[in-house]
N, CA, C and O atoms as a Tripos MOL2 file, in Angstrom:
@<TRIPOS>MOLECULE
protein
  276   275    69     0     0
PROTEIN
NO_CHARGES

@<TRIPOS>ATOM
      1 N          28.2650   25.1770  -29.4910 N.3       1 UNK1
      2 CA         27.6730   23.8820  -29.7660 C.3       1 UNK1
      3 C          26.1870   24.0790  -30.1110 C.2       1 UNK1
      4 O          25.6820   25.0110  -29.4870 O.2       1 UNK1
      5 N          25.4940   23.5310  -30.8200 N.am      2 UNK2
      6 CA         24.5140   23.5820  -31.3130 C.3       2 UNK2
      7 C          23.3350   22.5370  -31.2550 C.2       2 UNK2
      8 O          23.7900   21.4000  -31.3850 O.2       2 UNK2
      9 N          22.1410   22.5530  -31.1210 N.am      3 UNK3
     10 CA         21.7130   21.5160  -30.2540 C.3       3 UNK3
     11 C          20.0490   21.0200  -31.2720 C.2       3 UNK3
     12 O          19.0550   21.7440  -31.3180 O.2       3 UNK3
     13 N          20.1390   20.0750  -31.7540 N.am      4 UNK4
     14 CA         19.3810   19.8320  -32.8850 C.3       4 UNK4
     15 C          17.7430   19.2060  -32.2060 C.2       4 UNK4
     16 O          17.8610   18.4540  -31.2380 O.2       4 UNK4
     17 N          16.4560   19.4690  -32.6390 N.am      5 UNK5
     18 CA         15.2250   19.2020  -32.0980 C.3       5 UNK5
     19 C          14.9100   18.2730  -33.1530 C.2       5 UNK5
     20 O          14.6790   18.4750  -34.3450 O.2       5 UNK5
     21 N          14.9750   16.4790  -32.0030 N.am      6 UNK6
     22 CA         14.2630   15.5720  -33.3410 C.3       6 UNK6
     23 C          12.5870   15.7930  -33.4110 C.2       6 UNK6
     24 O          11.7910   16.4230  -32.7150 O.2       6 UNK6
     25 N          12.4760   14.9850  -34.5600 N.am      7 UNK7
     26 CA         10.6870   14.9770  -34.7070 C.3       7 UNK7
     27 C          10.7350   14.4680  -33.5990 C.2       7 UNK7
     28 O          10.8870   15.4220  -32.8350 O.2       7 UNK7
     29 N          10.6940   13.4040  -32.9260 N.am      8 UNK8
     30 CA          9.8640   12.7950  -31.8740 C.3       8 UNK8
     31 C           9.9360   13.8200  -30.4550 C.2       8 UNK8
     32 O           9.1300   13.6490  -29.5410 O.2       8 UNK8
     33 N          11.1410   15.0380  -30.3900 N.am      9 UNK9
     34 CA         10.7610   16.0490  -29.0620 C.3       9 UNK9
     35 C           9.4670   16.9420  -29.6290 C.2       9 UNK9
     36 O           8.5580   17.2780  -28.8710 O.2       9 UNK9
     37 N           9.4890   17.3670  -31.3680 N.am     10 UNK10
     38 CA          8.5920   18.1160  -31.6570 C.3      10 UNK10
     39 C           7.1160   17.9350  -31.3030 C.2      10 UNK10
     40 O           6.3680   18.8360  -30.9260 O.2      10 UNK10
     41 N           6.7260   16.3530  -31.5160 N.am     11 UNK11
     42 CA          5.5380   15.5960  -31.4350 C.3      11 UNK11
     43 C           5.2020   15.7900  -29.8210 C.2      11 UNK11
     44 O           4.1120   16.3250  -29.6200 O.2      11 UNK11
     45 N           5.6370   15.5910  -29.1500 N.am     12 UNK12
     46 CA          5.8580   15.4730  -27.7110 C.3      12 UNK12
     47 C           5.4060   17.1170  -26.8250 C.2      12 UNK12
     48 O           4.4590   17.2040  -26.0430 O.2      12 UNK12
     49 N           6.1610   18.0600  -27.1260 N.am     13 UNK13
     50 CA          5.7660   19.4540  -27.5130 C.3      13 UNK13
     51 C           4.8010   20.0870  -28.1280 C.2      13 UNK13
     52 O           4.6500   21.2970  -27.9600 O.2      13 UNK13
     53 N           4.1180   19.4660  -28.8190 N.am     14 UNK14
     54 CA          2.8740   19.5700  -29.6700 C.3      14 UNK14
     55 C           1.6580   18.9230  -28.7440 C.2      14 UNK14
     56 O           0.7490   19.6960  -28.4420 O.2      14 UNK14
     57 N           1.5950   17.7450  -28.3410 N.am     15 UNK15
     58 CA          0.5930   17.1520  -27.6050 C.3      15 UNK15
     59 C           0.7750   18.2800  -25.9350 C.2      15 UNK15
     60 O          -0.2680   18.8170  -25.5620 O.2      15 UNK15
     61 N           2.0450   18.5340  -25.1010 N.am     16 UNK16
     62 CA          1.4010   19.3180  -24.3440 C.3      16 UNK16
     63 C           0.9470   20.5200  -24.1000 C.2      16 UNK16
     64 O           0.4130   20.9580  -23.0810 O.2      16 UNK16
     65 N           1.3160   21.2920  -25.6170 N.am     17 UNK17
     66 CA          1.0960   22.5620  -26.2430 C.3      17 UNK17
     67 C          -0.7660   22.1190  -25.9220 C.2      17 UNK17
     68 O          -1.5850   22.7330  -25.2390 O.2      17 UNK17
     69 N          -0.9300   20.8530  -26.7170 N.am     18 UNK18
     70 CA         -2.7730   20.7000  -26.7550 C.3      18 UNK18
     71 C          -3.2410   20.6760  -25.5050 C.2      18 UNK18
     72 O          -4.3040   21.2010  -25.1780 O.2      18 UNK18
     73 N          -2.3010   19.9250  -24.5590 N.am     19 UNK19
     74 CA         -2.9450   19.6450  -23.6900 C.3      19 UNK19
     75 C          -3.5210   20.8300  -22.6340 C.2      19 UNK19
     76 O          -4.5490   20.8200  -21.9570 O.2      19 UNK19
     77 N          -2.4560   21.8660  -22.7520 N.am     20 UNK20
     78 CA         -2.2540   22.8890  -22.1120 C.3      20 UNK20
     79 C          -3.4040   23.9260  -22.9300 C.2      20 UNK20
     80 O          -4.0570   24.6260  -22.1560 O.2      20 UNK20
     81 N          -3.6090   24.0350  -23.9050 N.am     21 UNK21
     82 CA         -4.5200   24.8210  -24.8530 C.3      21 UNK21
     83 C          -6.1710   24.3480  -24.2410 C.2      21 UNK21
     84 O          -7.0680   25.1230  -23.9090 O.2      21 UNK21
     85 N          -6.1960   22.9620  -24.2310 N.am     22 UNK22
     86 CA         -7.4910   22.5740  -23.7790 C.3      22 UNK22
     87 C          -7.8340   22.5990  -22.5500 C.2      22 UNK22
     88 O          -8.9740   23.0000  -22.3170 O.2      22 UNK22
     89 N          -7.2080   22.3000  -21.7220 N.am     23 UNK23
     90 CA         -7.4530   22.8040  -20.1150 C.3      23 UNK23
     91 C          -7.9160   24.1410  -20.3590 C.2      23 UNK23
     92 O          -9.1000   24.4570  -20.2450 O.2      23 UNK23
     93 N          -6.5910   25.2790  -20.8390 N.am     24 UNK24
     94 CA         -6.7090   26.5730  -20.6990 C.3      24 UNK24
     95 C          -8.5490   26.8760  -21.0230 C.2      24 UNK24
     96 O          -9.2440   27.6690  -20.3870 O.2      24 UNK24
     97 N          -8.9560   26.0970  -22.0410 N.am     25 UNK25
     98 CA        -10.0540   26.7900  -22.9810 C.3      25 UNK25
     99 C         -11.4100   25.9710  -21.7510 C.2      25 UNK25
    100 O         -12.4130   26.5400  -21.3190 O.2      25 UNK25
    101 N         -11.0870   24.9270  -21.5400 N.am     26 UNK26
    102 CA        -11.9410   24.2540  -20.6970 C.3      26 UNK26
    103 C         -12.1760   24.8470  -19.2610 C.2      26 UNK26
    104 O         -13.0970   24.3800  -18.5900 O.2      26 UNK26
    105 N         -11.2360   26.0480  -18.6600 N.am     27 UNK27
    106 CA        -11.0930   26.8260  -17.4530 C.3      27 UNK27
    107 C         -12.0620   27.9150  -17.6560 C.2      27 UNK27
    108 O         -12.9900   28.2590  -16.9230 O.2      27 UNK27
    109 N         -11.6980   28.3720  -18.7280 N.am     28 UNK28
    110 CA        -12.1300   29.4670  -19.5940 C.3      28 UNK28
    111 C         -13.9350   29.4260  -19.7630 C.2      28 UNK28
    112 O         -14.7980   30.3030  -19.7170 O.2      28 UNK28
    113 N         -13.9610   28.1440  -19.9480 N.am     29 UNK29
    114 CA        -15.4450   27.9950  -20.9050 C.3      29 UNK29
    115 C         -16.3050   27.6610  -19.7600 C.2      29 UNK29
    116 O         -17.4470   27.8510  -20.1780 O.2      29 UNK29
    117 N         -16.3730   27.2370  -18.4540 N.am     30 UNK30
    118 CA        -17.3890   26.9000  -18.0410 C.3      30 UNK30
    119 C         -18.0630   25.4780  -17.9840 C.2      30 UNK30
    120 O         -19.1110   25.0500  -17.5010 O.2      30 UNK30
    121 N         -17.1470   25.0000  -18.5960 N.am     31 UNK31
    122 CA        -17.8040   23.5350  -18.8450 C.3      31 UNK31
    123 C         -18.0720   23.3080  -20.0640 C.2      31 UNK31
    124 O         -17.9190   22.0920  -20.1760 O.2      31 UNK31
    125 N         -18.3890   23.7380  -21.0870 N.am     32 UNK32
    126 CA        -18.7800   23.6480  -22.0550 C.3      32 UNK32
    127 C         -18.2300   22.6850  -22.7430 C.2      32 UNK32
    128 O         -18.8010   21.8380  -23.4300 O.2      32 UNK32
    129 N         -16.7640   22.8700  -22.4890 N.am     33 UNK33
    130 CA        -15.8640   21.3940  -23.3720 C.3      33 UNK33
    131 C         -15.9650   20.3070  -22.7770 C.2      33 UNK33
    132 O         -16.6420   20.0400  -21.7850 O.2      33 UNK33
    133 N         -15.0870   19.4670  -23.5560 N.am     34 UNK34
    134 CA        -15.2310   17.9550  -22.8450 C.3      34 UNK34
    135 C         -14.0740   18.0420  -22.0330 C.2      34 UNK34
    136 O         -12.8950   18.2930  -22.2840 O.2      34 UNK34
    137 N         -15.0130   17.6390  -20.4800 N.am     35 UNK35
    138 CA        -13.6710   17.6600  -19.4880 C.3      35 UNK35
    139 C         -12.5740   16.3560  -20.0960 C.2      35 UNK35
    140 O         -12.8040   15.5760  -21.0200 O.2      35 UNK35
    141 N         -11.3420   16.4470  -19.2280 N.am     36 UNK36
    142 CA        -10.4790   15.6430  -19.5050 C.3      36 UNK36
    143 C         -11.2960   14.0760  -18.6980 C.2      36 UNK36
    144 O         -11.1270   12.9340  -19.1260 O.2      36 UNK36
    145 N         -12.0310   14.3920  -17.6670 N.am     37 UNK37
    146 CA        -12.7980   12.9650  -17.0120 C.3      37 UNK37
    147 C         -13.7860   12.3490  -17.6580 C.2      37 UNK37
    148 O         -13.7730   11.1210  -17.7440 O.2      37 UNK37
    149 N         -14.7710   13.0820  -18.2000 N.am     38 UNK38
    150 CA        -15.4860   12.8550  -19.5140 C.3      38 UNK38
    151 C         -14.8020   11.8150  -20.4570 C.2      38 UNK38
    152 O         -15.2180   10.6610  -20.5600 O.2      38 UNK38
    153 N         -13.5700   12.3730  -21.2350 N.am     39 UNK39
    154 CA        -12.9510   11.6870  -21.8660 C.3      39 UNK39
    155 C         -12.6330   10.1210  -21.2970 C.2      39 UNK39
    156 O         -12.9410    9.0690  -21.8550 O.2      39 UNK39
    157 N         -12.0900   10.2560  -20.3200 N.am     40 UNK40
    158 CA        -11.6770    9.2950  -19.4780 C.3      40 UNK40
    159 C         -12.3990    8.3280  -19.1720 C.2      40 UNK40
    160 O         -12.0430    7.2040  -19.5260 O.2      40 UNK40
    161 N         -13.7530    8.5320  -18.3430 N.am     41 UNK41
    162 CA        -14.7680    7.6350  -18.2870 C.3      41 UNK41
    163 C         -15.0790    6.8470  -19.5140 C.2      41 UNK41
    164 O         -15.3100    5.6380  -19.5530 O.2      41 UNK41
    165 N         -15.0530    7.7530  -20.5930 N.am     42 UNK42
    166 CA        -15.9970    7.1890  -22.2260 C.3      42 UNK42
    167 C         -14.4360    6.2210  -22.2830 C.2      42 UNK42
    168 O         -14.4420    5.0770  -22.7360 O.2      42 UNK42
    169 N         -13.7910    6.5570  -22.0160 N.am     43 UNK43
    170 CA        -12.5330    5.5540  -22.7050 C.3      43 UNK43
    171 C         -12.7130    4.3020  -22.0240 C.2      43 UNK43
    172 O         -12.4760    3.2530  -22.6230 O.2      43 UNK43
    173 N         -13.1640    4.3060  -20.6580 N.am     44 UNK44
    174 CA        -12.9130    3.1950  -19.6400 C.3      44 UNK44
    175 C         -14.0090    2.0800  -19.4890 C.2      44 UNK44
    176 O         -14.1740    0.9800  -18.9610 O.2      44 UNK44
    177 N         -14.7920    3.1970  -20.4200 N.am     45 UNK45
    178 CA        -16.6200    2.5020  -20.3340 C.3      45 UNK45
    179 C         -16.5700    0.8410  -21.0480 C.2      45 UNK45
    180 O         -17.2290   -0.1010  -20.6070 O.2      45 UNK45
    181 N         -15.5100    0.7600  -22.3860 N.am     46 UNK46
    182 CA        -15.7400   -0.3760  -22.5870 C.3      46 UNK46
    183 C         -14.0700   -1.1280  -22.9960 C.2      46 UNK46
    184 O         -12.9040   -0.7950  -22.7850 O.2      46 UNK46
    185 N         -14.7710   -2.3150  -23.6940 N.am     47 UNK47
    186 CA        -13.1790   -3.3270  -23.5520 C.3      47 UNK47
    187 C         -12.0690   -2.7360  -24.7970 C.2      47 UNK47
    188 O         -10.8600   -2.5720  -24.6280 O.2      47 UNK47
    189 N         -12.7710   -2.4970  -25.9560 N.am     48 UNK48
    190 CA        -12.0890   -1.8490  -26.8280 C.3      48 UNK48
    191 C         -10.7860   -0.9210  -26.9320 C.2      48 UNK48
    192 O          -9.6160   -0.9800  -27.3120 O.2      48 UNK48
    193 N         -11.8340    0.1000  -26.2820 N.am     49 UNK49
    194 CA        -10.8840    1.5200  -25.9060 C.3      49 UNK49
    195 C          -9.6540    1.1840  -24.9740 C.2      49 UNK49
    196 O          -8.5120    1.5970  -25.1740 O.2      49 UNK49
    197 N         -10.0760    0.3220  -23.8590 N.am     50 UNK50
    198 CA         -9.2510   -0.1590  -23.3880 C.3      50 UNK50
    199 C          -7.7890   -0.7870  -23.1030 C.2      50 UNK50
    200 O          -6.8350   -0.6680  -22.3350 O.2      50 UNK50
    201 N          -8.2480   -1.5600  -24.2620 N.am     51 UNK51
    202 CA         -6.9200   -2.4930  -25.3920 C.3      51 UNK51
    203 C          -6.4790   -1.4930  -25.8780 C.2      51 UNK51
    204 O          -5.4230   -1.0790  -25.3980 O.2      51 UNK51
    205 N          -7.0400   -0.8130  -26.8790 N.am     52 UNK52
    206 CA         -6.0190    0.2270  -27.5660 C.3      52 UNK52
    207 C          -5.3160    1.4930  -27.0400 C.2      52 UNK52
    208 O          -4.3750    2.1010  -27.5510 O.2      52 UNK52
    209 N          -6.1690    1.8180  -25.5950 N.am     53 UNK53
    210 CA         -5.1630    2.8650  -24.5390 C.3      53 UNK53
    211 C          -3.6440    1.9860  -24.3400 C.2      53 UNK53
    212 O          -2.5810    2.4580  -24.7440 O.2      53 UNK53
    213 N          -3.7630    0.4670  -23.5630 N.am     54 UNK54
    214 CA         -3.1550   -0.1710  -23.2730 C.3      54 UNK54
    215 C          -2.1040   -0.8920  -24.3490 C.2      54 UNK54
    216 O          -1.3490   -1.8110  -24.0330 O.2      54 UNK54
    217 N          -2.1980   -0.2980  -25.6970 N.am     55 UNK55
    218 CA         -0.9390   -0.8390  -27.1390 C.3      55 UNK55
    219 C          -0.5750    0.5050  -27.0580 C.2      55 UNK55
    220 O           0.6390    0.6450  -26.9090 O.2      55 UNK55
    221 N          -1.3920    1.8200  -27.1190 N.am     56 UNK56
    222 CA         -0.7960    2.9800  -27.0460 C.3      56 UNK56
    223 C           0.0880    3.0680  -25.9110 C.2      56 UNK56
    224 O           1.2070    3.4590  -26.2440 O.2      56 UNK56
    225 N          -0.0600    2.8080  -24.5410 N.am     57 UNK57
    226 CA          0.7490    2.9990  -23.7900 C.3      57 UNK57
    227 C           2.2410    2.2050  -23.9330 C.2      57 UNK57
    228 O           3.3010    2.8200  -24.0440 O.2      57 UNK57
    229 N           2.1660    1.2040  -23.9170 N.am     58 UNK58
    230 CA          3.1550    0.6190  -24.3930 C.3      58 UNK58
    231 C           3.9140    0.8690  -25.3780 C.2      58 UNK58
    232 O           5.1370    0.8170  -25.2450 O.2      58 UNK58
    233 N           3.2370    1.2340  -26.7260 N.am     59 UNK59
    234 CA          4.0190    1.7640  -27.2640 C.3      59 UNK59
    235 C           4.9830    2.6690  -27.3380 C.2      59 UNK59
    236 O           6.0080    2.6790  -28.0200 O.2      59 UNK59
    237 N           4.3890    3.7380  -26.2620 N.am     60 UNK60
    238 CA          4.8970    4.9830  -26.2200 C.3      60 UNK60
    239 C           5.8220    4.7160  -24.9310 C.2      60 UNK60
    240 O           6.5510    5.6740  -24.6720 O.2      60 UNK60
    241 N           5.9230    3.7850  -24.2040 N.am     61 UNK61
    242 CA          7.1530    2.9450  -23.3400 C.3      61 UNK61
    243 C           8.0710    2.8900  -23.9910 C.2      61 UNK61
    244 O           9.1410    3.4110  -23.6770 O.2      61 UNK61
    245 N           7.8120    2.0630  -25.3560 N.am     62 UNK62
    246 CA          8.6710    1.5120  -26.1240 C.3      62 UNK62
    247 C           9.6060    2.1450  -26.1530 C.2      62 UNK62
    248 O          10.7410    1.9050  -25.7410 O.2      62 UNK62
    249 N           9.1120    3.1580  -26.7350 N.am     63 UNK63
    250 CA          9.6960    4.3250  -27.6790 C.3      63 UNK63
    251 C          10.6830    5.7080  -26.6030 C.2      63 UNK63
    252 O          11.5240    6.5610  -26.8860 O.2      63 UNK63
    253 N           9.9950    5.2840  -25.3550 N.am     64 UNK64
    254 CA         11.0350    6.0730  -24.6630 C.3      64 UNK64
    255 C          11.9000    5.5330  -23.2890 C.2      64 UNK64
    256 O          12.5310    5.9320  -22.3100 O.2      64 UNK64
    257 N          11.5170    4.5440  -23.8630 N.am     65 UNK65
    258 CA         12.9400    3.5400  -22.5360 C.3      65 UNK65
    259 C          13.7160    2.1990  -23.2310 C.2      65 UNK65
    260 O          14.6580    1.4940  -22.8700 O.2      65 UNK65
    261 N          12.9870    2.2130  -24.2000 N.am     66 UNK66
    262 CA         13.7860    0.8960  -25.5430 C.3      66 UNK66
    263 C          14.7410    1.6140  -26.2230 C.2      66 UNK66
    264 O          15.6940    0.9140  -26.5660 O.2      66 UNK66
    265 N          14.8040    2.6330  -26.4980 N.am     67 UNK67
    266 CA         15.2230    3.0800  -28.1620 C.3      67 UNK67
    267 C          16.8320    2.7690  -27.6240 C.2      67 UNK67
    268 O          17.0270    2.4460  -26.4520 O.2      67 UNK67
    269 N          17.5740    2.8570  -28.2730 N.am     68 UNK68
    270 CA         19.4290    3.5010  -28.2470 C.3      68 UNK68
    271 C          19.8120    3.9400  -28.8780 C.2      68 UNK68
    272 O          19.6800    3.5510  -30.0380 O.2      68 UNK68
    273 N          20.5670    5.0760  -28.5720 N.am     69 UNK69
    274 CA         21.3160    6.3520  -29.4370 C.3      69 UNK69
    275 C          21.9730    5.6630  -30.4490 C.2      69 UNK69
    276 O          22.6350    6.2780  -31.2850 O.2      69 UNK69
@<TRIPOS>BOND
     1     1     2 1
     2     2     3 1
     3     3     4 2
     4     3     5 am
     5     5     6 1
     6     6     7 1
     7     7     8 2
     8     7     9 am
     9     9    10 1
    10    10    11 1
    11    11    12 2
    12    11    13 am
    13    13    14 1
    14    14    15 1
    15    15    16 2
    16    15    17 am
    17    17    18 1
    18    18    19 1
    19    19    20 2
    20    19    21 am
    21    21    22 1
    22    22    23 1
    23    23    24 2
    24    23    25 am
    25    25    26 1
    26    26    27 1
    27    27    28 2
    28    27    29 am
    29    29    30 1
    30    30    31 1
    31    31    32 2
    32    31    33 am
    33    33    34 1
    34    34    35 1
    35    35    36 2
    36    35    37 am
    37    37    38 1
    38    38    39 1
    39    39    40 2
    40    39    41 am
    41    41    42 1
    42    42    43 1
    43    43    44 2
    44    43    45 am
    45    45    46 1
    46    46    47 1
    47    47    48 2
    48    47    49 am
    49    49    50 1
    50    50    51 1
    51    51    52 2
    52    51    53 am
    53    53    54 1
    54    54    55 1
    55    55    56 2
    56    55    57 am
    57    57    58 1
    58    58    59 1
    59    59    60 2
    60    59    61 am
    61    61    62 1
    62    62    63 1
    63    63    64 2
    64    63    65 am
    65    65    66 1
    66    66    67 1
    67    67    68 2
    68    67    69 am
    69    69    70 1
    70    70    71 1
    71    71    72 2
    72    71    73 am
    73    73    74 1
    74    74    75 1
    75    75    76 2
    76    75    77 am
    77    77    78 1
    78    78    79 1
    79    79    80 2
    80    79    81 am
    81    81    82 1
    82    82    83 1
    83    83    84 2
    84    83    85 am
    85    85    86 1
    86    86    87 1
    87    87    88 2
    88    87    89 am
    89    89    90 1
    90    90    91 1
    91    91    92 2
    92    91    93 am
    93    93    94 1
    94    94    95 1
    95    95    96 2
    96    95    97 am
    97    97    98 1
    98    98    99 1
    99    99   100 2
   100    99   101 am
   101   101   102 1
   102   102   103 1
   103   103   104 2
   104   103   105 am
   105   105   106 1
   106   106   107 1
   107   107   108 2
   108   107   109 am
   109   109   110 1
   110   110   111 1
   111   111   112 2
   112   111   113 am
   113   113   114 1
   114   114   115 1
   115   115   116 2
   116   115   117 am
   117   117   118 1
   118   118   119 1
   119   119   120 2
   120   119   121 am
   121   121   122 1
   122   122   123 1
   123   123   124 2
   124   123   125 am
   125   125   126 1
   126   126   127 1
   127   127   128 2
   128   127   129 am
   129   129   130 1
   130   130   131 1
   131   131   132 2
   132   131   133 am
   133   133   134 1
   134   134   135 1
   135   135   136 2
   136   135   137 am
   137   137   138 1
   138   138   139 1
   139   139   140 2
   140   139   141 am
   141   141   142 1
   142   142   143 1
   143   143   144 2
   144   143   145 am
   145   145   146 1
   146   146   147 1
   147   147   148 2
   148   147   149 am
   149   149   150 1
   150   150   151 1
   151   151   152 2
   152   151   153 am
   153   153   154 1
   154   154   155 1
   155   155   156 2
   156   155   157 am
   157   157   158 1
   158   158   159 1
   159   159   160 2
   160   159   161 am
   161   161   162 1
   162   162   163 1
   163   163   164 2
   164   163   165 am
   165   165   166 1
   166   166   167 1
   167   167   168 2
   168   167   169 am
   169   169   170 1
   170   170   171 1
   171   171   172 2
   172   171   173 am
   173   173   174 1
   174   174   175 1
   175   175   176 2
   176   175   177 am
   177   177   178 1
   178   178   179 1
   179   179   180 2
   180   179   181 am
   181   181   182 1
   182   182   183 1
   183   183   184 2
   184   183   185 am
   185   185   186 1
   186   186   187 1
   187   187   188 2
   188   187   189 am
   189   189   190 1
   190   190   191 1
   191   191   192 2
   192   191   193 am
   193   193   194 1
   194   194   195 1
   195   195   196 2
   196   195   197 am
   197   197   198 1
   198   198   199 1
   199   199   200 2
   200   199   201 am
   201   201   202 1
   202   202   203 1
   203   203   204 2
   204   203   205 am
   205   205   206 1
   206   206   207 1
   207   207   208 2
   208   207   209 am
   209   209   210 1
   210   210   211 1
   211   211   212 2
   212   211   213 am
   213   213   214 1
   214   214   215 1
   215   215   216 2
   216   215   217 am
   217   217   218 1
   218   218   219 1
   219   219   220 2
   220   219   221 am
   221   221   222 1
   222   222   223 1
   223   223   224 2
   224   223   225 am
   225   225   226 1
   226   226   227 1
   227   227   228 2
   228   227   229 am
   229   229   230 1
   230   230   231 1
   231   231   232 2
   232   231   233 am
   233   233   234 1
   234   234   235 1
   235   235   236 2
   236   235   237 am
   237   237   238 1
   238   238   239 1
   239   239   240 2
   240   239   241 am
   241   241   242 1
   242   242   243 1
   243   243   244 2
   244   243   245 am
   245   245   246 1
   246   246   247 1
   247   247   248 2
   248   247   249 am
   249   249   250 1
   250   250   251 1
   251   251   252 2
   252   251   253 am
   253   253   254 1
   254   254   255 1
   255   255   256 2
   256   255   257 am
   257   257   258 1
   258   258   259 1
   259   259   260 2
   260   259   261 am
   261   261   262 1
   262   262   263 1
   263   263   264 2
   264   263   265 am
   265   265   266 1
   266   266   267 1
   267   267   268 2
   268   267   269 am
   269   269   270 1
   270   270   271 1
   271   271   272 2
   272   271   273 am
   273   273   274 1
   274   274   275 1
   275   275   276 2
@<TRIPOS>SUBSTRUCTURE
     1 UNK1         2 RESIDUE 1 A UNK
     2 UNK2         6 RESIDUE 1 A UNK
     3 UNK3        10 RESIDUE 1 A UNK
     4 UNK4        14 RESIDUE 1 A UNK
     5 UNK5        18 RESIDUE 1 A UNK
     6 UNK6        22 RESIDUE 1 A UNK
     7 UNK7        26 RESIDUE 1 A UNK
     8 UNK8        30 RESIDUE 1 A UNK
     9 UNK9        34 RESIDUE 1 A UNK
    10 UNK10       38 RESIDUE 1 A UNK
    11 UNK11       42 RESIDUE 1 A UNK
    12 UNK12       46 RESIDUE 1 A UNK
    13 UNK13       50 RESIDUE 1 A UNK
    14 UNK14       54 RESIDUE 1 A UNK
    15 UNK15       58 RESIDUE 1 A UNK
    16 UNK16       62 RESIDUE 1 A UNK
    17 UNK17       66 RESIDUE 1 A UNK
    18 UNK18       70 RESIDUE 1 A UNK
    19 UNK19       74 RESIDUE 1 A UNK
    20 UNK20       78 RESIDUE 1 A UNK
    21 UNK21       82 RESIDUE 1 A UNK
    22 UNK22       86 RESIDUE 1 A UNK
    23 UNK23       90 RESIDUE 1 A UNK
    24 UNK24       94 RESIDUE 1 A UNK
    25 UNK25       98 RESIDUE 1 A UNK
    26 UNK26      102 RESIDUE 1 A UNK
    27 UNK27      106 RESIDUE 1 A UNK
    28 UNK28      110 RESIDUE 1 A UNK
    29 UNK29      114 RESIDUE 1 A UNK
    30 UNK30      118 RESIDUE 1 A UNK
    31 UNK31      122 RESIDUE 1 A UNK
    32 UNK32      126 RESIDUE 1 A UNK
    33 UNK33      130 RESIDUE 1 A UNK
    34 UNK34      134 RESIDUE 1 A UNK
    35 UNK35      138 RESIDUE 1 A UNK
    36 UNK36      142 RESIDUE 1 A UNK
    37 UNK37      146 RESIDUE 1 A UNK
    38 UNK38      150 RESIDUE 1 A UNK
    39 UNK39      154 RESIDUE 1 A UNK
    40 UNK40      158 RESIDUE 1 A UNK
    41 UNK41      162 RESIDUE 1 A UNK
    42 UNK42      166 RESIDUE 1 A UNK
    43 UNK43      170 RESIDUE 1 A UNK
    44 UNK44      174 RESIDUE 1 A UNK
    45 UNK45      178 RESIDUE 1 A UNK
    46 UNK46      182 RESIDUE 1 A UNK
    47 UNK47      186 RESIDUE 1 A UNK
    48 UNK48      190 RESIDUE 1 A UNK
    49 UNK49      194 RESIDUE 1 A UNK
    50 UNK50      198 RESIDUE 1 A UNK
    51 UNK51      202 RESIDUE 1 A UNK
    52 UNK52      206 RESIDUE 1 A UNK
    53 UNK53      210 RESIDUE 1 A UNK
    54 UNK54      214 RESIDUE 1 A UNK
    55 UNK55      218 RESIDUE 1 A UNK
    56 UNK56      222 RESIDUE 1 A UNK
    57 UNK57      226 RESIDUE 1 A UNK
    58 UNK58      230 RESIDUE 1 A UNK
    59 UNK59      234 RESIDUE 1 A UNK
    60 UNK60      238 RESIDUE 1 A UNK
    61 UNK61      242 RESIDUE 1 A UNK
    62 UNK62      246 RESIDUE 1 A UNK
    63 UNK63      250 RESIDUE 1 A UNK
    64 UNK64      254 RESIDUE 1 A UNK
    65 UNK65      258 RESIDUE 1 A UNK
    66 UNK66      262 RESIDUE 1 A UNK
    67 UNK67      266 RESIDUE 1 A UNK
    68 UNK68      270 RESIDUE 1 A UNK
    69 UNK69      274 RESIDUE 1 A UNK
């Protein structure tokens, strides 16, 4: 049996490939990069970023407890 990889596992695999790449390099570096809290704070700092974390999240709900085979 043969077992087929859609785009959306590839995409998914790709972001924790990054995620995992940037920690690694951020362990590595000393600080130098932008921590992941850094990020976090600047996101939380205003109403904007906010809203659009909060359509991204949802979306990405959507997309993995809505869909049907």
């Amino acid at each position: 049996m043969m077992s087929a990889v859609v785009p959306g596992a590839i995409v998914w695999l790709a972001l924790a490939a990054a995620a995992v790449v940037w920690l690694g390099l951020l362990a590595l570096s000393g600080g130098r990069f932008t921590s992941p809290r850094k990020v976090l704070r600047w996101f939380l700092a205003a109403w904007l970023p906010r809203c659009v974390l909060l359509i991204a999240w949802g979306a990405a709900g959507w997309h993995v407890f809505c869909q049907r085979p």
